[in-house]
N, C-alpha and C positions, 0 to 999 in steps of 0.2 A: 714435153709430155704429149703422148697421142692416145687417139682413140680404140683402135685398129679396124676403124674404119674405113675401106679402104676410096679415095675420094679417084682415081684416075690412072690406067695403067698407061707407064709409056712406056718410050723405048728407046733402047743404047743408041747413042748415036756415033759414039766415038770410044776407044777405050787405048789408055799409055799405061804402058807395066814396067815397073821398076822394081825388078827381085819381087820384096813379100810387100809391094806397094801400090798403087794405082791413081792412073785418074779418069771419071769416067764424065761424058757426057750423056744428058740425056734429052729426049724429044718431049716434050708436054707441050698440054693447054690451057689447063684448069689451072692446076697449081703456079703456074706461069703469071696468073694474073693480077697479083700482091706480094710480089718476088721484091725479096733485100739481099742484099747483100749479109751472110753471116747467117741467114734466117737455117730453120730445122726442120728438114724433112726428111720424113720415116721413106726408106728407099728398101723393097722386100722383107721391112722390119727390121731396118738399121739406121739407127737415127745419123743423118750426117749433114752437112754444112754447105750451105750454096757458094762458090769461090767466086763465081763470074755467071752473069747469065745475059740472055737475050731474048727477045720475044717469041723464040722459039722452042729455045732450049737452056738449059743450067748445068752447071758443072761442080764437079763434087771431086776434093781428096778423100783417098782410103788407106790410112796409115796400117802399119805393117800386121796388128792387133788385132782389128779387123778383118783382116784381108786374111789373115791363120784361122778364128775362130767363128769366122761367116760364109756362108755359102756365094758372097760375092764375088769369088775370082774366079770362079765359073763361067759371069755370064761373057758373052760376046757381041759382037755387034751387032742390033737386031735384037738380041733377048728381050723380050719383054718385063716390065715391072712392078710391083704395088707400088702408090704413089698415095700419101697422108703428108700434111702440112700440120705442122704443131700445133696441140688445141685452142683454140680461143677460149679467152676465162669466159665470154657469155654467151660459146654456142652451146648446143646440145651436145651431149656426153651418151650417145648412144652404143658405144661398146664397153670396154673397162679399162682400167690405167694399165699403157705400154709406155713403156720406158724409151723403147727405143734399142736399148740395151741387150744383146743378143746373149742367152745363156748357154748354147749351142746348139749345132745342126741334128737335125734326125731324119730318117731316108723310109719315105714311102715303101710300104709292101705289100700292100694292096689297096684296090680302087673297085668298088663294089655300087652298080647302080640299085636304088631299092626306090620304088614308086617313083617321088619327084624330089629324091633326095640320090647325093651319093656319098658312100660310105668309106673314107681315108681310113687305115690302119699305119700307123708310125711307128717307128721305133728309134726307141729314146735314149740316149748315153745313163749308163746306170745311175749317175751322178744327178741326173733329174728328175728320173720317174717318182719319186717319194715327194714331189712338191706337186704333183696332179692328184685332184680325187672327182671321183663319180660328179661330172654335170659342173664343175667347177669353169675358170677361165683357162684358154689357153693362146699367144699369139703366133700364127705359126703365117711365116714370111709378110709381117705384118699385120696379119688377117687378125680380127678377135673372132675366135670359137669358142663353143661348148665341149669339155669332154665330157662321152657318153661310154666310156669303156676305158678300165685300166686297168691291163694285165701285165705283170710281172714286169717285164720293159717295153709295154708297146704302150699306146694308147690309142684311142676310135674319135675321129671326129665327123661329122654331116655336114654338107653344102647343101642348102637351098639351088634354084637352080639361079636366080640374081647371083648371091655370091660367085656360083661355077661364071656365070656371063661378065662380071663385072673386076675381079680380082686375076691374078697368074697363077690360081691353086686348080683352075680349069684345064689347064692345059697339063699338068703336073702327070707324069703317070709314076706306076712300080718304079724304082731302084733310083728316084729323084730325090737330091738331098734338099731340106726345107730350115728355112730359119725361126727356131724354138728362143721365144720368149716364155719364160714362167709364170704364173700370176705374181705381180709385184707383193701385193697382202702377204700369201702365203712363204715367200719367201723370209719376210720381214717376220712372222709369227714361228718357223724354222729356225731361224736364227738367234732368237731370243729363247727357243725354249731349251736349245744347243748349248746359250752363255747359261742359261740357270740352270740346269744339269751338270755342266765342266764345273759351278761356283757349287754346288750342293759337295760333288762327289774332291774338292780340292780340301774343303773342311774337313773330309773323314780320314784324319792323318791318323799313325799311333799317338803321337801328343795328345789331338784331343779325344781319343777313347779312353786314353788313360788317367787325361784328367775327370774323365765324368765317369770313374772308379768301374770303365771297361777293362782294363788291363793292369 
């Protein structure tokens, strides 16, 4: 579980491709410095696995899953990345629960500076714009936001200018694909209100209209 807080960008060091697979190394510091073996960490908001590492760097498989339904086969050597370590049960919880868990990609279509913010517009596979609402959670390439704008399939996010300095959502312009996490809650309240709707409307058979002297 993470924050999507983002603790330290780093960068590809190394990357082997096999078909729809990978293995990537990366360059860190921060995160480098309570590194296990097996441990989880959120890489542009895809939770995955440390294999090997060394005091400079860590290495990650990207099974085939992944590598289809995330924006990581993208990057290259050199790309830059959000970098989050699994939560600690007693640090601070200063963003909202990310999974880890990618629900899929959406691609930048505008980039709008307004004061000392700037202003993202995404757009979203139609399969997830109904789980965002006005000001809610959203993580996008790990990052936790606010959405401030949901129209039809897009959505509006703001960067402070920290986040622009601190995350790989800085660098991001128009027609760059981004990795969409959903808010976990609202998913969970989606999908429960989905089973008692399909259990309401599986009851209203002829049998039982006609037993309660409908037909």
């Amino acid at each position: 579980m993470f924050t999507g807080i983002i603790e330290e960008i780093g960068t590809i060091k190394g990357i082997k491709t096999k078909t729809e697979a990978m293995e990537i190394s990366i360059q860190a510091k921060d995160i480098l410095s309570d590194i296990n073996l097996g441990d989880s960490i959120s890489i542009n908001g895809v939770c995955l696995t440390v294999t090997s590492y060394t005091d400079q760097s860590a290495e990650f498989d990207i099974m085939p899953e992944t590598y289809r339904a995330t924006s990581l086969h993208e990057l290259k050597q050199g790309s830059k990345v959000n970098l989050e370590r699994a939560m600690a049960a007693g640090g601070r919880f200063g963003g909202h629960l990310v999974s880890g868990h990618i629900d899929g990609t959406g691609q930048i279509v505008s980039k709008k500076p307004e004061s000392n913010a700037v202003y993202y517009e995404i757009e979203l596979p139609d399969e997830l714009i109904h789980y965002f609402v006005y000001k809610g959670s959203i993580a996008v390439d790990g990052t936790s936001l606010t959405v401030f704008v949901v129209n039809e399939n897009r959505v509006t996010i703001s960067l402070i200018p920290h986040t622009m300095d601190h995350t790989v959502l800085g660098d991001k312009e128009p027609g760059d694909r981004v990795n969409i996490e959903c808010d976990m809650i609202g998913k969970y309240v989606a999908h429960f209100l989905g089973q008692e709707k399909e259990t309401k409307q599986s009851n209203m058979s002829k049998e039982f209209l006609r037993e309660n002297g409908f037909a």
